[in-house]
C-alpha positions in Angstrom: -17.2 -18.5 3.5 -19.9 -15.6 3.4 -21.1 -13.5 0.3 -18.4 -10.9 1.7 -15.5 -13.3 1.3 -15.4 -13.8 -3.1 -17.0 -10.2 -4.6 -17.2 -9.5 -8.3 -17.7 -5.9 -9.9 -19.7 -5.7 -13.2 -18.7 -2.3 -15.0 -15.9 -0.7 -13.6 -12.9 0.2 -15.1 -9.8 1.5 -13.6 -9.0 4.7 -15.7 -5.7 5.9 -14.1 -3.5 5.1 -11.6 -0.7 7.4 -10.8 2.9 7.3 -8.0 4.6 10.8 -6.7 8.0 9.8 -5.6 9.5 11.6 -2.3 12.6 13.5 -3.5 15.1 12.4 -0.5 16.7 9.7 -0.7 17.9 8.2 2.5 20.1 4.6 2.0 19.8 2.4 4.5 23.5 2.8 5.3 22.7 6.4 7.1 20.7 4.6 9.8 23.6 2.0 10.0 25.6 4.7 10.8 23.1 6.3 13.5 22.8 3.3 15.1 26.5 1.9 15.0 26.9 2.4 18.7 23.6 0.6 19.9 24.9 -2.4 17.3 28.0 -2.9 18.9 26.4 -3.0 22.3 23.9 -5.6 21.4 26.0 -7.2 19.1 23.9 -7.2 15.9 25.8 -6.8 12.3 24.9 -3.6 10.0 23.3 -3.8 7.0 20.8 -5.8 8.1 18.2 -3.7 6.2 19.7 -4.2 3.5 21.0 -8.2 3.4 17.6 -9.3 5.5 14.8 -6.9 4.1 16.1 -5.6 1.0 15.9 -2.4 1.2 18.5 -0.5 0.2 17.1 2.7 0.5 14.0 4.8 1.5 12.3 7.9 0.3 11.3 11.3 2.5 9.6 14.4 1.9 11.7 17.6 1.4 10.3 20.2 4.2 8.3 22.0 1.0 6.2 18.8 0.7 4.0 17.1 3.1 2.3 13.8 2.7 -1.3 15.3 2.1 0.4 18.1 -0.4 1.7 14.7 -2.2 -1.5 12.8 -2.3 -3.0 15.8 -4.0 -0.4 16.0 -6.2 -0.9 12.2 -7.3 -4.6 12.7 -7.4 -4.4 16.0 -9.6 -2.2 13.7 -11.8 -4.2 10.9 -12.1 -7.4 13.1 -12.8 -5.5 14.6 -15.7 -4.1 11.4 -17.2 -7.7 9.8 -17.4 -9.3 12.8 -18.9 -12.3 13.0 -16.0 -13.5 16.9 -14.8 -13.1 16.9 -11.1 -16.9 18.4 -11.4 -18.1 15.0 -12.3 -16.3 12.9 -9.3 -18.8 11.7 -6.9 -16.1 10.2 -4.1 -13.0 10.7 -3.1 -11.5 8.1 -0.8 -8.0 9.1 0.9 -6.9 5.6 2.2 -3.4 7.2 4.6 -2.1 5.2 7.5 -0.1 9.1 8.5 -2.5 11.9 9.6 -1.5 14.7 11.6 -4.5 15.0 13.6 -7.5 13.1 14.5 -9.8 15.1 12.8 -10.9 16.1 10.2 -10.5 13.9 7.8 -7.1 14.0 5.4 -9.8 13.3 2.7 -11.0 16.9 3.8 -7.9 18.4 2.6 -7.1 16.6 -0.3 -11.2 16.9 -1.4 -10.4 20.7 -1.4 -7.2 20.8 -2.7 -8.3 19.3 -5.9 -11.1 21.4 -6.1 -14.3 18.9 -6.3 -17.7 19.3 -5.9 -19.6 19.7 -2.9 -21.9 16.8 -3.9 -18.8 14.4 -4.1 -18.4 12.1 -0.8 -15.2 12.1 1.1 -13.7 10.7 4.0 -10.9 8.3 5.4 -10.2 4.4 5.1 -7.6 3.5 7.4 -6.6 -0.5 7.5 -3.3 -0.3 7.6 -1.3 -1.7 4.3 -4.7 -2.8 3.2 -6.2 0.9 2.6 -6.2 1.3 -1.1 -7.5 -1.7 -2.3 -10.5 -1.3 0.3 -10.9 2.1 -1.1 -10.7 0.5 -4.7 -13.1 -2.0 -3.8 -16.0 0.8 -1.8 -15.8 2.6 -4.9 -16.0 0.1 -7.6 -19.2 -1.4 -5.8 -20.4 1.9 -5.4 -20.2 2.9 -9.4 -21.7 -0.4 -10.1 -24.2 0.4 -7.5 -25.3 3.5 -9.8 -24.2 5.9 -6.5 -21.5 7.7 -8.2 -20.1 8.0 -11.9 -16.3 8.7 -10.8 -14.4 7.8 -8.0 -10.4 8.8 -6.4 -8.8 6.9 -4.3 -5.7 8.7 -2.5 -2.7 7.6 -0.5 0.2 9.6 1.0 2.4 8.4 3.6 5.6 10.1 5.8 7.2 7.8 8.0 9.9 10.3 8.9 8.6 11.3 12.0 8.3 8.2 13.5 11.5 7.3 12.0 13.5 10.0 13.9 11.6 9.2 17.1 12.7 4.9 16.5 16.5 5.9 16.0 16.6 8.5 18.8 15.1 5.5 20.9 17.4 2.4 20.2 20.2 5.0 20.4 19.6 4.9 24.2 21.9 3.2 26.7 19.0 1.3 27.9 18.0 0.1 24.2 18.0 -3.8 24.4 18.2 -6.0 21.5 14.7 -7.6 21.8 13.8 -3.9 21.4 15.3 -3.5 18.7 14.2 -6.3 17.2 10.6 -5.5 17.7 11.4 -2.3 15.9 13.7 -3.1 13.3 10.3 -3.1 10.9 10.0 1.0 11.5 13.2 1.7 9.7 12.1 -0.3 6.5 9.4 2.6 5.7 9.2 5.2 3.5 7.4 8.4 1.8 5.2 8.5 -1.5 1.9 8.8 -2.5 -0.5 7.4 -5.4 -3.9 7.7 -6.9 -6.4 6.2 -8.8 -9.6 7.1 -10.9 -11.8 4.5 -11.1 -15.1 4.8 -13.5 -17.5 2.8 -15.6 -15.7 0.5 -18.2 -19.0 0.7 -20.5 -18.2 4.4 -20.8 -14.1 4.2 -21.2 -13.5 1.2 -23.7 -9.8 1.9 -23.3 -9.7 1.2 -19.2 -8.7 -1.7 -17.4 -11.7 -3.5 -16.3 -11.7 -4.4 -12.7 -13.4 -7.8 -12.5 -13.4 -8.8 -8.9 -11.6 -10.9 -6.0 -11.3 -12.2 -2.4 -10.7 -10.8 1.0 -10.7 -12.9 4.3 -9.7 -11.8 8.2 -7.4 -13.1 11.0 -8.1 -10.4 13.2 -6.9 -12.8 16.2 -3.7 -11.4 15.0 -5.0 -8.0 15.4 -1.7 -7.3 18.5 1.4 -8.8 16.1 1.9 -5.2 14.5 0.8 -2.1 16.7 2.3 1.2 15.3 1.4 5.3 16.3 2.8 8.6 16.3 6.4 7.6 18.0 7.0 4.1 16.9 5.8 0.3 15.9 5.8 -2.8 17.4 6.3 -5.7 15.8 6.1 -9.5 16.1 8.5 -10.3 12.7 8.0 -14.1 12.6 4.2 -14.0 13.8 3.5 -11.3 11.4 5.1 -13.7 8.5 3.8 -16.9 9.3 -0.1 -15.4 10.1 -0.1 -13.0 6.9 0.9 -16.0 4.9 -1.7 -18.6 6.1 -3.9 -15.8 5.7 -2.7 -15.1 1.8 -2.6 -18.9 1.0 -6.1 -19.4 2.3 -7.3 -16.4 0.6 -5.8 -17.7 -2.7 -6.9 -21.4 -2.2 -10.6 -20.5 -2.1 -10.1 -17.7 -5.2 -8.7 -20.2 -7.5 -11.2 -22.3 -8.2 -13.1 -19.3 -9.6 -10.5 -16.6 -10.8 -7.8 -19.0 -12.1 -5.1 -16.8 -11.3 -2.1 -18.9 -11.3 -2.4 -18.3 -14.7 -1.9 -14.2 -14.3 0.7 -12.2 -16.1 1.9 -9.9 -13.4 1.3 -10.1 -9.6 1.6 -6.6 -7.7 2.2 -7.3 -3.9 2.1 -4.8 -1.2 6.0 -4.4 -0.9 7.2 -5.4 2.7 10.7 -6.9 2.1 12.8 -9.8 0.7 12.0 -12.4 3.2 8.1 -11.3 2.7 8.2 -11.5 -1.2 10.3 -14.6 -0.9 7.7 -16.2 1.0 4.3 -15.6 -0.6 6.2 -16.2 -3.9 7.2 -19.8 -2.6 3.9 -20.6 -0.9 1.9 -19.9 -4.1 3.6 -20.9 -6.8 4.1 -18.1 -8.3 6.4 -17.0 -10.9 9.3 -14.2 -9.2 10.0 -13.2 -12.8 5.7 -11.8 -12.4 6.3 -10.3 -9.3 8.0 -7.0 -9.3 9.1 -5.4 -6.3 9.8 -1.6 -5.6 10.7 -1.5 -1.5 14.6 -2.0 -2.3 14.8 1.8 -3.4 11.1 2.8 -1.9 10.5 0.8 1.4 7.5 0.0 2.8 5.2 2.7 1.5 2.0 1.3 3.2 -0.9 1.3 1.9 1.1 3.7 -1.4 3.2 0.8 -1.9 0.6 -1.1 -4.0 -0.2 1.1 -6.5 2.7 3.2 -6.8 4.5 -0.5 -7.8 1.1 -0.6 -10.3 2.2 2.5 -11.8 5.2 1.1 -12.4 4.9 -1.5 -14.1 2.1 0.0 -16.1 4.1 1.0 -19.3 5.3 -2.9 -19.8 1.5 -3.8 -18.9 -0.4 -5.0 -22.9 -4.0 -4.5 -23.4 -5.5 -8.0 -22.0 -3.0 -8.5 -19.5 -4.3 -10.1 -16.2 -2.7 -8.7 -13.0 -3.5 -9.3 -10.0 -3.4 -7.2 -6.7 -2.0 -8.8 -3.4 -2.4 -6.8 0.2 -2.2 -7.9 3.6 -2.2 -5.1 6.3 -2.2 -5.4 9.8 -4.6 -6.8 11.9 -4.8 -9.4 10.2 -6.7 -8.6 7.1 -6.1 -9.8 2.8 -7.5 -8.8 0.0 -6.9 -9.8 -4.1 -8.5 -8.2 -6.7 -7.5 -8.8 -10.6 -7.6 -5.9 -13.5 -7.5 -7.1 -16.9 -5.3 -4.1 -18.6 
């Protein structure tokens, strides 16, 4: 592997790391319901969401709240609950698979709306479910680099939209089951938004260092999930069985150096049952160390990650070693560990 593929960081600390939960809650049984017709037609049972992914319910925003609005709030909160000025934060990294437009940037909005400094860098990270540990892992190197003295990373996804647009779709007389199939991952979304403030762990004692990790590619997978503004397109099975070779290759080469079989939690990006299951299984992991949040959140992309973090960060002790799982489409993986 390259000097890309195993990447340590020498003084950073993560110094907050904060979820906003959408308020509406929408069970998986309502979309049963939508869709009853269209699953008497093809002849597919309900609750599949529910028996087959796991999730039992979703979150959206309420029409007062929009994803960027969110990922301020979460990065407002996490400023406050780590103690650094927003004067003294040199990047701020908004890491959202849902934008509005093209341009500018979300990180535009979300740099103003929590009021930073003109000399902080911001702009967008987008790599699918992957985001916010690449936006973790620009700023650690770039504090350890000696570039900036505080980062935020931000996330806030809305998968409404393209929720409505999925159900109005397979609720068409022409809607065929290998359609639906291919879409069934849409409906296992959801809204919510985190942050984190990273900064250097020399300075903040009482953080939890960020030591390092692994990230590897299988980008000949890049056309096994496609998703845009009115729906995605999945490959279920070749998403499962490339992400995993992809984890357990990852995981095979970080072992020898990281030792992480040996962690106390492992946070996952949170895709469903069969997902979880699977990586749990292939690793060797213990399920009792692997909490999961998409049975009343969903898939909250690249927001799934650390709003799961957040958590679990009250039954997190000091010298805990957790370690951070992500695979995101195209194919890409990356692990980092945080001693708490």
């Amino acid at each position: 592997m390259g000097a890309n593929a195993v990447f340590e960081h020498k003084d950073v600390a993560l110094l907050a790391v904060t979820a906003v939960e959408a308020p509406v809650a929408v069970p998986s049984t309502q979309f049963d319901e939508q869709l009853a017709a269209t699953l008497r037609r093809l002849r597919l049972p309900k609750g599949l969401l529910r028996r087959v992914a796991g999730v039992q319910e979703r979150r959206w925003w309420d029409g007062a709240t929009s994803f960027d609005d969110a990922a301020i709030q979460a990065g407002a909160k996490a400023l406050a609950e780590s103690g650094v000025d927003p004067a003294a934060v040199g990047l701020l990294v908004n890491t959202s698979v849902t934008r509005t437009h093209l341009e500018p940037s979300v990180a535009s909005r979300v740099h103003d709306g929590l009021s930073l400094p003109s000399s902080a860098l911001n702009f967008d990270i987008t790599n699918a479910c992957l985001g916010f540990v690449n936006g973790m892992t620009l700023a650690a190197q770039l504090i350890d680099a000696g570039q900036i003295d505080y980062a935020v990373v931000v996330d806030g996804e809305d998968p409404e939209p393209v929720q409505r647009a999925t159900i109005e779709r397979l609720t068409q007389p022409d809607a065929t089951r290998e359609g639906f199939l291919r879409e069934f991952a849409t409906l296992t979304l959801g809204a919510g938004a985190a942050a984190a403030v990273l900064g250097r762990a020399s300075e903040h004692p009482g953080g939890h260092r960020l030591l390092g990790g692994v990230s590897r590619a299988a980008t000949q997978h890049h056309e096994l999930c496609v998703g845009g503004p009115d729906g995605m397109s999945t490959d279920p099975q070749g998403l499962l069985d490339g992400g995993l070779e992809l984890v357990v290759d990852a995981w095979r080469e970080a072992e020898p150096r990281w030792g992480w079989s040996g962690a106390d939690r492992f946070v996952t990006h949170q895709v469903s049952r069969v997902h979880t299951r699977s990586i749990v299984e292939a690793l060797g992991l213990d399920k009792a160390r692997v909490p999961t949040t998409f049975p009343r959140w969903g898939n909250v992309g690249p927001a799934s990650l650390p709003m799961t973090l957040a958590a679990e960060a009250d039954s997190l002790s000091t010298g805990d070693r957790v370690v951070c799982m992500g695979v995101g489409s195209g194919l890409n993986t990356a692990m980092t560990e945080i001693v708490w």
